[in-house]
N, CA, C and O atoms as a GROMACS GRO file, in nm:
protein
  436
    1UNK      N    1   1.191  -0.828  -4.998
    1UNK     CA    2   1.094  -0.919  -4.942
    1UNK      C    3   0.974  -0.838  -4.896
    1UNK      O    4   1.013  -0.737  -4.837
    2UNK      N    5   0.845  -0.846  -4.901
    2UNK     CA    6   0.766  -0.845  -4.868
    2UNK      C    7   0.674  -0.876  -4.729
    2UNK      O    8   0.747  -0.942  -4.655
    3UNK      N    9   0.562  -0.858  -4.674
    3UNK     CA   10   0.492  -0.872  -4.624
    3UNK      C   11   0.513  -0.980  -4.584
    3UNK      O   12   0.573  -1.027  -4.487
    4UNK      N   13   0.438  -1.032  -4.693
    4UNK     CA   14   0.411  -1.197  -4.729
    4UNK      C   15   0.464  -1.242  -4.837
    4UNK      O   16   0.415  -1.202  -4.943
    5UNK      N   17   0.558  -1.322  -4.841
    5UNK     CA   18   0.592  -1.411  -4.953
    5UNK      C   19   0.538  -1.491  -5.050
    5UNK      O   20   0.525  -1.486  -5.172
    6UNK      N   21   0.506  -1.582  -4.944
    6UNK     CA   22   0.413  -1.665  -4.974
    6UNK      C   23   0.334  -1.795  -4.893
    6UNK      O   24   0.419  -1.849  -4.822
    7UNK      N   25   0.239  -1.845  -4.883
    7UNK     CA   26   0.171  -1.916  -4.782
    7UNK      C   27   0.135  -2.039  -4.824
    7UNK      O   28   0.054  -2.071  -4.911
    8UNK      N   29   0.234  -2.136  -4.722
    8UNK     CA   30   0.198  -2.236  -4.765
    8UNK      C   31   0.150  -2.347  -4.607
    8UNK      O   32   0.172  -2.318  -4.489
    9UNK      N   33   0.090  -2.457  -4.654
    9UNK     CA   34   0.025  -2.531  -4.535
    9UNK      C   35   0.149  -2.567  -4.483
    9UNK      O   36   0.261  -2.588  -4.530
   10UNK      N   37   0.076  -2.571  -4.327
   10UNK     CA   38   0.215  -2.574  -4.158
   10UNK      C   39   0.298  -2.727  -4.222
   10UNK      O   40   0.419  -2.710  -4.210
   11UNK      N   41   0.276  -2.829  -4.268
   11UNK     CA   42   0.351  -2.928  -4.272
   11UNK      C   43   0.457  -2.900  -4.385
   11UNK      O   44   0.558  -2.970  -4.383
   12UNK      N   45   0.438  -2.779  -4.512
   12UNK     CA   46   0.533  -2.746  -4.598
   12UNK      C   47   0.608  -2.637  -4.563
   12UNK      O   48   0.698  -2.606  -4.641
   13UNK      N   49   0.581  -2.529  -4.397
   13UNK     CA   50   0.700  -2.449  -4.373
   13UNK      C   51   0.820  -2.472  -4.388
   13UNK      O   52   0.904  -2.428  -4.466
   14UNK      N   53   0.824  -2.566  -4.284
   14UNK     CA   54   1.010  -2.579  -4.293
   14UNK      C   55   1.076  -2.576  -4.455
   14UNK      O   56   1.187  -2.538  -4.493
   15UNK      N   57   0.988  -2.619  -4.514
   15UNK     CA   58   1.071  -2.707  -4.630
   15UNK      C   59   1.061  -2.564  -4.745
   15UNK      O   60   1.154  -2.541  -4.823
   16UNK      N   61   0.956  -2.490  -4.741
   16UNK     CA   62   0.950  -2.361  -4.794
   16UNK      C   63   1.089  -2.245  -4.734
   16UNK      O   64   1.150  -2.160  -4.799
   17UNK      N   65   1.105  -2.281  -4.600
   17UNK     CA   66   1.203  -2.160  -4.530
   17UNK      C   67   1.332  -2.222  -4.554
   17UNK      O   68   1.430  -2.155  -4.524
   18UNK      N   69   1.351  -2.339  -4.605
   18UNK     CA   70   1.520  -2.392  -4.657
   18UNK      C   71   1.546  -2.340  -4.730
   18UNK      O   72   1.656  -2.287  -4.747
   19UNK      N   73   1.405  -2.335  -4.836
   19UNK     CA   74   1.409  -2.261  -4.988
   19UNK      C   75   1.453  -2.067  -4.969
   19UNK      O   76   1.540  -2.002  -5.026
   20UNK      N   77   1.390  -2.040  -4.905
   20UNK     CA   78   1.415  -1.908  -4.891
   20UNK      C   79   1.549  -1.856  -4.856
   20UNK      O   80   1.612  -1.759  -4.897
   21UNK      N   81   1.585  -1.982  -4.734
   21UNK     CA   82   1.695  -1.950  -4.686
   21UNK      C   83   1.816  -1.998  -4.818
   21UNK      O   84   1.887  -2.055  -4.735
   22UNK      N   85   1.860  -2.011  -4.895
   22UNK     CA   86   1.940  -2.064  -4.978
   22UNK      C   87   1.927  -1.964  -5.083
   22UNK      O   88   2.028  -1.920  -5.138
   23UNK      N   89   1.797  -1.921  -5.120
   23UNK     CA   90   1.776  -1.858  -5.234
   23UNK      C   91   1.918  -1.661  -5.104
   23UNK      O   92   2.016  -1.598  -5.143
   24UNK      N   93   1.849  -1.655  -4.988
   24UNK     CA   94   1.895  -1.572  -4.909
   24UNK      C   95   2.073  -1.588  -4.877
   24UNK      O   96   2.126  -1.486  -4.832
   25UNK      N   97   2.154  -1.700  -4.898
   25UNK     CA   98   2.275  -1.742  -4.877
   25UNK      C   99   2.342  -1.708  -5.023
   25UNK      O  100   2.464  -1.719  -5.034
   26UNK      N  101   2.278  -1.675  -5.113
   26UNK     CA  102   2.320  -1.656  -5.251
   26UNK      C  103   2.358  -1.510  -5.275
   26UNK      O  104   2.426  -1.476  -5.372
   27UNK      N  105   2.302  -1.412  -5.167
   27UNK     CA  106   2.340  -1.249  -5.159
   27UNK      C  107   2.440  -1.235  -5.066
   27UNK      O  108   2.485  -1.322  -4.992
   28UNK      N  109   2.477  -1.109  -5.076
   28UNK     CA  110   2.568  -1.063  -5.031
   28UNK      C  111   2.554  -1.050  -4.876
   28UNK      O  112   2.460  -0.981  -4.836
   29UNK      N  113   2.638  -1.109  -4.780
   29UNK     CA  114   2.613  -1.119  -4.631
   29UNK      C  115   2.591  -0.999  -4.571
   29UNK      O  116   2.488  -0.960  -4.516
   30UNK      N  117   2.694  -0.942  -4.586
   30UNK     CA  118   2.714  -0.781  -4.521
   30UNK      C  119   2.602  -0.691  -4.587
   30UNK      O  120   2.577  -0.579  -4.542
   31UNK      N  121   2.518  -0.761  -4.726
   31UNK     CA  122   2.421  -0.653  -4.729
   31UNK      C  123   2.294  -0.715  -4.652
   31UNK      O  124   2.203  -0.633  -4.635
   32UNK      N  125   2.273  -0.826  -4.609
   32UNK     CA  126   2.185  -0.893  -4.537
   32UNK      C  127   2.176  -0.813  -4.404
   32UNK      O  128   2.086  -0.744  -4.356
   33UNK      N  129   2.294  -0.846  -4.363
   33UNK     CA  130   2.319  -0.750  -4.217
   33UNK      C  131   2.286  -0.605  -4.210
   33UNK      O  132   2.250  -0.551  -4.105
   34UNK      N  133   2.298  -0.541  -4.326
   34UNK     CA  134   2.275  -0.406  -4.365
   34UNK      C  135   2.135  -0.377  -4.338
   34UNK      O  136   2.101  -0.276  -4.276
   35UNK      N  137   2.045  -0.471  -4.388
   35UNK     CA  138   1.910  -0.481  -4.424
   35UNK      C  139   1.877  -0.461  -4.319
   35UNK      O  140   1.848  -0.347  -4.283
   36UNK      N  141   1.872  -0.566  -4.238
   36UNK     CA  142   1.800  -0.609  -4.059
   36UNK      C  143   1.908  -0.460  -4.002
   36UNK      O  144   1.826  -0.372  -3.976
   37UNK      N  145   1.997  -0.426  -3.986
   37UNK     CA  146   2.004  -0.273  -3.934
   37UNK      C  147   1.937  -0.209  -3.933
   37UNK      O  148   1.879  -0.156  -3.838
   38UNK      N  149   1.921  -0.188  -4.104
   38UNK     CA  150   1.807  -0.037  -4.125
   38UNK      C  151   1.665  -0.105  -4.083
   38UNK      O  152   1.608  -0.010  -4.028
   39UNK      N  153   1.590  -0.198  -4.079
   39UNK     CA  154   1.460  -0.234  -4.009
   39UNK      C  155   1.484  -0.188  -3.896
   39UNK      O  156   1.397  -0.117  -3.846
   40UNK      N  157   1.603  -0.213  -3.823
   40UNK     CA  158   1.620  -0.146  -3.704
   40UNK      C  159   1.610  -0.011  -3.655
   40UNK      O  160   1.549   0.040  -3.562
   41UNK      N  161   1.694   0.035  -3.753
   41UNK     CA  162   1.760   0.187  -3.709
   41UNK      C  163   1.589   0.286  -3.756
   41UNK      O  164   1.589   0.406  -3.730
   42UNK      N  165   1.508   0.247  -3.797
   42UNK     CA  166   1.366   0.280  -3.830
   42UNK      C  167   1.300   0.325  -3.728
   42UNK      O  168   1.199   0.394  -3.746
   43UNK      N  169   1.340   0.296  -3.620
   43UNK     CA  170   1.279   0.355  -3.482
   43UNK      C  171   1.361   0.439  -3.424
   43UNK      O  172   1.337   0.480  -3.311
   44UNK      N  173   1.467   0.475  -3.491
   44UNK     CA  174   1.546   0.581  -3.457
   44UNK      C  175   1.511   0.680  -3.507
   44UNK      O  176   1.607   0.756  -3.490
   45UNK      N  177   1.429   0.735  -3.563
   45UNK     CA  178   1.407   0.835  -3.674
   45UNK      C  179   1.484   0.838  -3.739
   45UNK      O  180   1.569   0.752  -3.762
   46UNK      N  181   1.462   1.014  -3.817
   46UNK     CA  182   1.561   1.007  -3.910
   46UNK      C  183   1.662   1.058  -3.923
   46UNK      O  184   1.717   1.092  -4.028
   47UNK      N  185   1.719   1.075  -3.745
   47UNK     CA  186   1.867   1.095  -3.734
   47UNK      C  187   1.907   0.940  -3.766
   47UNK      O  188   2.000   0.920  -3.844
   48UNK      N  189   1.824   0.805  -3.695
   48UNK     CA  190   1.942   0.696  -3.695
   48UNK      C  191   1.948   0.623  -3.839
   48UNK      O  192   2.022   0.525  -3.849
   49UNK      N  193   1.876   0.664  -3.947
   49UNK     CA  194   1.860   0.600  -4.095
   49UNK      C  195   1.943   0.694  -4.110
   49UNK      O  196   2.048   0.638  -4.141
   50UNK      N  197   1.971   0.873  -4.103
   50UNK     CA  198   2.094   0.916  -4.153
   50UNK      C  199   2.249   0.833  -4.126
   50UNK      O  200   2.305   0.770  -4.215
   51UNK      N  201   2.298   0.846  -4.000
   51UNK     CA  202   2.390   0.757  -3.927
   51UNK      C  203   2.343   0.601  -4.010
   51UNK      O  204   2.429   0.578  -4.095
   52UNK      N  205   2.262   0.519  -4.010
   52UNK     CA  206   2.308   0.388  -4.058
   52UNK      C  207   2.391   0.429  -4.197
   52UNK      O  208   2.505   0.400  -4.233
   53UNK      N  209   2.296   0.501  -4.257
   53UNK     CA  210   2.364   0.514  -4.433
   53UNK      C  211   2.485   0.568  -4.476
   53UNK      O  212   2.530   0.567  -4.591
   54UNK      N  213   2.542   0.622  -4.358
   54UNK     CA  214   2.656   0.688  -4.371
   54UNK      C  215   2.749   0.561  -4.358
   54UNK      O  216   2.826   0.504  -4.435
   55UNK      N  217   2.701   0.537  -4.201
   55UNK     CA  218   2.790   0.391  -4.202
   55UNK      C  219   2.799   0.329  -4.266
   55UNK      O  220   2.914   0.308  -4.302
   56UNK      N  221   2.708   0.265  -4.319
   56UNK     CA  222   2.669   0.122  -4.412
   56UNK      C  223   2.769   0.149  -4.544
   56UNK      O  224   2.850   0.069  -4.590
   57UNK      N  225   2.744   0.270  -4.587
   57UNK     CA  226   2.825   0.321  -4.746
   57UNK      C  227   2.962   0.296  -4.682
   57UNK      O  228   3.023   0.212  -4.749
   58UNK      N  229   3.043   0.345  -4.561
   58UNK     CA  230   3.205   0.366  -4.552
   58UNK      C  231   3.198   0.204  -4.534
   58UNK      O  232   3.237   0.143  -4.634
   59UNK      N  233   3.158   0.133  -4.435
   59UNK     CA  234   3.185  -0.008  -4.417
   59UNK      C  235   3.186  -0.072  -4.514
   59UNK      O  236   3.289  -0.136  -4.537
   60UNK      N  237   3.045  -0.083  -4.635
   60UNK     CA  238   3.051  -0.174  -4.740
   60UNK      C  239   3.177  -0.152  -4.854
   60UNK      O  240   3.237  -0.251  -4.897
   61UNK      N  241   3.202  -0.054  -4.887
   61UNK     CA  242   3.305  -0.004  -4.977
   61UNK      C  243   3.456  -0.062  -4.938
   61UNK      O  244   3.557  -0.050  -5.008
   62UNK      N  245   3.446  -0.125  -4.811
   62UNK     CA  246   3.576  -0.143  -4.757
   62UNK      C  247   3.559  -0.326  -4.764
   62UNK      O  248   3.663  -0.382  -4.731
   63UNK      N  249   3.456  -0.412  -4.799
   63UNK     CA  250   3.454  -0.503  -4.775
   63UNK      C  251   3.492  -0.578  -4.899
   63UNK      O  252   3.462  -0.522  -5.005
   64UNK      N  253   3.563  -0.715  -4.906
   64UNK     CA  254   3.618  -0.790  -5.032
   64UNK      C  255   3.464  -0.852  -5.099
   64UNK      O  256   3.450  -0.927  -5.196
   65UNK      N  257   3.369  -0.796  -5.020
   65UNK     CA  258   3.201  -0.863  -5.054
   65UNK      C  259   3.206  -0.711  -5.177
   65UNK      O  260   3.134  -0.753  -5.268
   66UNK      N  261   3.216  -0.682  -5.186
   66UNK     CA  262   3.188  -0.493  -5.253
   66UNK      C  263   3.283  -0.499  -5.372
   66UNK      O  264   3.261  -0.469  -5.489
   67UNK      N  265   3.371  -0.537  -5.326
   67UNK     CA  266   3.528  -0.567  -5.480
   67UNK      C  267   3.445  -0.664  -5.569
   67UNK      O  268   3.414  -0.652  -5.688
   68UNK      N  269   3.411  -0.788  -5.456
   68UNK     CA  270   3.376  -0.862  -5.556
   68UNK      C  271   3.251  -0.863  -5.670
   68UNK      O  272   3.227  -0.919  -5.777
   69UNK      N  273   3.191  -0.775  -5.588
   69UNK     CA  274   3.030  -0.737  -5.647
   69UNK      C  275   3.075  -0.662  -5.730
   69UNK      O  276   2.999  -0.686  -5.824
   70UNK      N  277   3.150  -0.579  -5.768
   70UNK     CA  278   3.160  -0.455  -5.829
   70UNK      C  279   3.226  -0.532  -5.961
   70UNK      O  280   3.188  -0.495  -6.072
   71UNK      N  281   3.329  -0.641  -5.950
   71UNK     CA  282   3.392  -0.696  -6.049
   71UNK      C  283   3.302  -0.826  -6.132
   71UNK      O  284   3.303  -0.864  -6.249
   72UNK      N  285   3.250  -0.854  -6.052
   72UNK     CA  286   3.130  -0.949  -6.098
   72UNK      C  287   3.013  -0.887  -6.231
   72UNK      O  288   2.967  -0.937  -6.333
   73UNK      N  289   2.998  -0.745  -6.160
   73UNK     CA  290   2.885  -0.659  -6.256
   73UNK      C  291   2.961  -0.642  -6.345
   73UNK      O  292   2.907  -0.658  -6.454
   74UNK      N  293   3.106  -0.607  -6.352
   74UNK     CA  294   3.170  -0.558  -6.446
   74UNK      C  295   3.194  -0.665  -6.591
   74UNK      O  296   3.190  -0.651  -6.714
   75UNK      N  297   3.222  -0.775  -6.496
   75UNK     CA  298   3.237  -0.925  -6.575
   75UNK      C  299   3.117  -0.957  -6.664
   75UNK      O  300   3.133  -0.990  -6.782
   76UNK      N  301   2.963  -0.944  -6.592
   76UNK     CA  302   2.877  -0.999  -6.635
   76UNK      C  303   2.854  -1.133  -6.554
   76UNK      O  304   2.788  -1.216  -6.615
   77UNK      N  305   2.894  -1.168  -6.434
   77UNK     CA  306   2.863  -1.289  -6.398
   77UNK      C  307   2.853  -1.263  -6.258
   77UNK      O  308   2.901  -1.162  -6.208
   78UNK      N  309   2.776  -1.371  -6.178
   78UNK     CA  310   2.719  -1.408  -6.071
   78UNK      C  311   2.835  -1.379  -5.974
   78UNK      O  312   2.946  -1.424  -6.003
   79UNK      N  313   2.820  -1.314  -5.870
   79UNK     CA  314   2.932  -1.324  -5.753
   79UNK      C  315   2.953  -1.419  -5.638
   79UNK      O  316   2.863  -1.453  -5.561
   80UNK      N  317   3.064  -1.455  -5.634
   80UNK     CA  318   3.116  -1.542  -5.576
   80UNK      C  319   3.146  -1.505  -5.444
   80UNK      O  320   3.253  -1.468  -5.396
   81UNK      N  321   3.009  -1.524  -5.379
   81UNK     CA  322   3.048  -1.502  -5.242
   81UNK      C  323   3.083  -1.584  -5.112
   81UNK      O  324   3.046  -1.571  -4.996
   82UNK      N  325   3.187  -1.692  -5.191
   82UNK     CA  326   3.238  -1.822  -5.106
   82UNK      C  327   3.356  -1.735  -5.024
   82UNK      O  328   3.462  -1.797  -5.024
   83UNK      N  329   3.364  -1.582  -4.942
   83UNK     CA  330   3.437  -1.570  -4.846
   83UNK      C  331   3.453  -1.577  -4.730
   83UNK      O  332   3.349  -1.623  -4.682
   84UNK      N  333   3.552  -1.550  -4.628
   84UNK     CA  334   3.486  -1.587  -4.507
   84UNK      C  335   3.411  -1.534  -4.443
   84UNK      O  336   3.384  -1.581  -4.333
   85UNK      N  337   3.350  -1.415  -4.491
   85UNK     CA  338   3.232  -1.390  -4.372
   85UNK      C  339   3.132  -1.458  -4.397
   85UNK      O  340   3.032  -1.474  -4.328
   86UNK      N  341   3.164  -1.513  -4.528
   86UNK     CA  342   3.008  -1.572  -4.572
   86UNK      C  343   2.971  -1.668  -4.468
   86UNK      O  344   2.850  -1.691  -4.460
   87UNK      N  345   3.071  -1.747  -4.363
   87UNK     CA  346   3.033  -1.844  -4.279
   87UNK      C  347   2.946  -1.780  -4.173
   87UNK      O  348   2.843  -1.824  -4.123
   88UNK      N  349   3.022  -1.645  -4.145
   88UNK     CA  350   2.919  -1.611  -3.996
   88UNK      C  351   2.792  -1.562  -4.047
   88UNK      O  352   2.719  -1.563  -3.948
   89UNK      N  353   2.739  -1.530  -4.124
   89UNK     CA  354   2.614  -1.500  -4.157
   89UNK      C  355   2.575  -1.627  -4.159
   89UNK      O  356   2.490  -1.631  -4.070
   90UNK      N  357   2.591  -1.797  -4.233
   90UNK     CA  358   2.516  -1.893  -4.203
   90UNK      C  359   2.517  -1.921  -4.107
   90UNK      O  360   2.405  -1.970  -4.092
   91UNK      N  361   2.618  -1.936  -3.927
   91UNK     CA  362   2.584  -1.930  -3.838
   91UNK      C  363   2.451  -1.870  -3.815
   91UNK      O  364   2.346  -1.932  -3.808
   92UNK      N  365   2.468  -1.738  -3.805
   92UNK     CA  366   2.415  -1.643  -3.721
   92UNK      C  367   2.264  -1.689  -3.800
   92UNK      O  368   2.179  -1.745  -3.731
   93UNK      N  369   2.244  -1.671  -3.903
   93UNK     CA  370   2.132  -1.729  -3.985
   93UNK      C  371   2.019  -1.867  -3.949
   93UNK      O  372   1.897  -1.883  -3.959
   94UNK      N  373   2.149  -1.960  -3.897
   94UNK     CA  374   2.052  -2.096  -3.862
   94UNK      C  375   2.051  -2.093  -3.742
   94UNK      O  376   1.992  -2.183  -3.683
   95UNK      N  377   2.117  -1.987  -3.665
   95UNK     CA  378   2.080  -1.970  -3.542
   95UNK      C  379   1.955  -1.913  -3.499
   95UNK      O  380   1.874  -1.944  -3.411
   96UNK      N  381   1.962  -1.812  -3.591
   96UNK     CA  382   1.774  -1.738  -3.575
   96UNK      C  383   1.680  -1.853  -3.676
   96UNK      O  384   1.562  -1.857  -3.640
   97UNK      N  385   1.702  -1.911  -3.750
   97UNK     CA  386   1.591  -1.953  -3.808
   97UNK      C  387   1.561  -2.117  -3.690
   97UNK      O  388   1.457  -2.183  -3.691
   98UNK      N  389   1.668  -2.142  -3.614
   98UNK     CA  390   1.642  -2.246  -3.563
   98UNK      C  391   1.577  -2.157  -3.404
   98UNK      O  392   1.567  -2.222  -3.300
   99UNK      N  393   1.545  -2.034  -3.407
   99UNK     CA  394   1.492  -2.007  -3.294
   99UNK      C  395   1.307  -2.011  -3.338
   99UNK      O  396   1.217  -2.037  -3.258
  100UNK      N  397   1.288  -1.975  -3.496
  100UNK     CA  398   1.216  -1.988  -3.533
  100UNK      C  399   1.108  -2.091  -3.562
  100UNK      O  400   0.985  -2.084  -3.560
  101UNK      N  401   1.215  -2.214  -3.597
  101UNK     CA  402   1.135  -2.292  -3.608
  101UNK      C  403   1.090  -2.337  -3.466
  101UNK      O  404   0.970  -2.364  -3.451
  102UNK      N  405   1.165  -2.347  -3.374
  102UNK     CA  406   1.135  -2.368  -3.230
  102UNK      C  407   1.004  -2.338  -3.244
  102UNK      O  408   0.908  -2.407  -3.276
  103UNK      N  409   1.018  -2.203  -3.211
  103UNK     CA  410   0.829  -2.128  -3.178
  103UNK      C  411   0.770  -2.157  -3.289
  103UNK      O  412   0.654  -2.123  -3.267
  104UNK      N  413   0.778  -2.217  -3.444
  104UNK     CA  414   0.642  -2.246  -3.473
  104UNK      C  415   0.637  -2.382  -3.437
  104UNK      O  416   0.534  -2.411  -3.376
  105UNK      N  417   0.720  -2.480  -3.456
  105UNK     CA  418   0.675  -2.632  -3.449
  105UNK      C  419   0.662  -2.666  -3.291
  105UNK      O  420   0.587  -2.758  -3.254
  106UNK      N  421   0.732  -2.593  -3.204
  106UNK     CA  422   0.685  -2.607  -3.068
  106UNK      C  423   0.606  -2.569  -2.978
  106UNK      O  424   0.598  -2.595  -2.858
  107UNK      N  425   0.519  -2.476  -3.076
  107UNK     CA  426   0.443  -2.374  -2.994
  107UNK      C  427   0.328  -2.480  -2.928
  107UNK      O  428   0.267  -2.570  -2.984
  108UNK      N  429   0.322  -2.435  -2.789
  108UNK     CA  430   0.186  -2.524  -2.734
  108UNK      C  431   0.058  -2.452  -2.750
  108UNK      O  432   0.032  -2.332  -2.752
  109UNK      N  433  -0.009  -2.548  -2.762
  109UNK     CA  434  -0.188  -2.460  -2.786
  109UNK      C  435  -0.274  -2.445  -2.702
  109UNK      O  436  -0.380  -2.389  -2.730
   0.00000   0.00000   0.00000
C-alpha cells in the first residue's frame, strides 16, 4: 500500500474503505499483523527491525497460515484462509476501522 491509494469524494469513503477492507481480509492475517509491527518497530532503529525479523520469520513458520500458504503456492491456487485466527484480525480490524470512521464522519468543524 502506498501513500495514497486512491481519492475519492467524502460521501464515497466508507464505501471505498469496505472495498479495501475485503480486498485486505483476503491476505494472510498474521502477515497483516506483521506489517503494522514493522511500521512500528521503525522507530526502533535498526536494532528493533533486526529483533522484529527474527521474530516474525520463527513465529510465521510455526503458523497453519504459513502451511497453508506454502501448499497453496505449491498447488497453484488461492489460499484458504478460513482459519481461526482469521476471526481476530476481523475483530481487531473493524474495531480500528470503526475508530476511523468515527473521526472522519464525526469530526466537528
Amino acid at each position: 500500500m502506498g501513500l495514497v491509494n486512491t481519492v475519492v469524494p467524502l460521501e464515497q469513503v466508507e464505501e471505498e474503505t469496505i472495498k479495501w477492507c475485503e480486498e485486505m481480509l483476503e491476505k494472510s492475517p498474521t502477515a497483516l499483523r506483521f506489517i503494522k509491527a514493522a511500521m512500528n518497530a521503525d522507530t526502533d532503529g535498526l536494532a528493533g527491525l533486526q529483533q522484529f525479523a527474527g521474530d516474525a520469520t520463527l513465529l510465521y513458520y510455526t503458523t497453519e497460515e504459513a502451511k497453508e500458504g506454502r501448499d497453496a503456492f505449491k498447488e497453484k491456487r488461492k489460499p484458504d484462509l478460513a482459519i481461526p485466527t482469521f476471526s481476530l484480525i476481523n475483530k481487531d480490524l473493524l474495531l480500528q476501522l470503526d475508530g476511523l470512521h468515527q473521526a472522519v464522519f464525526n469530526k466537528k468543524s
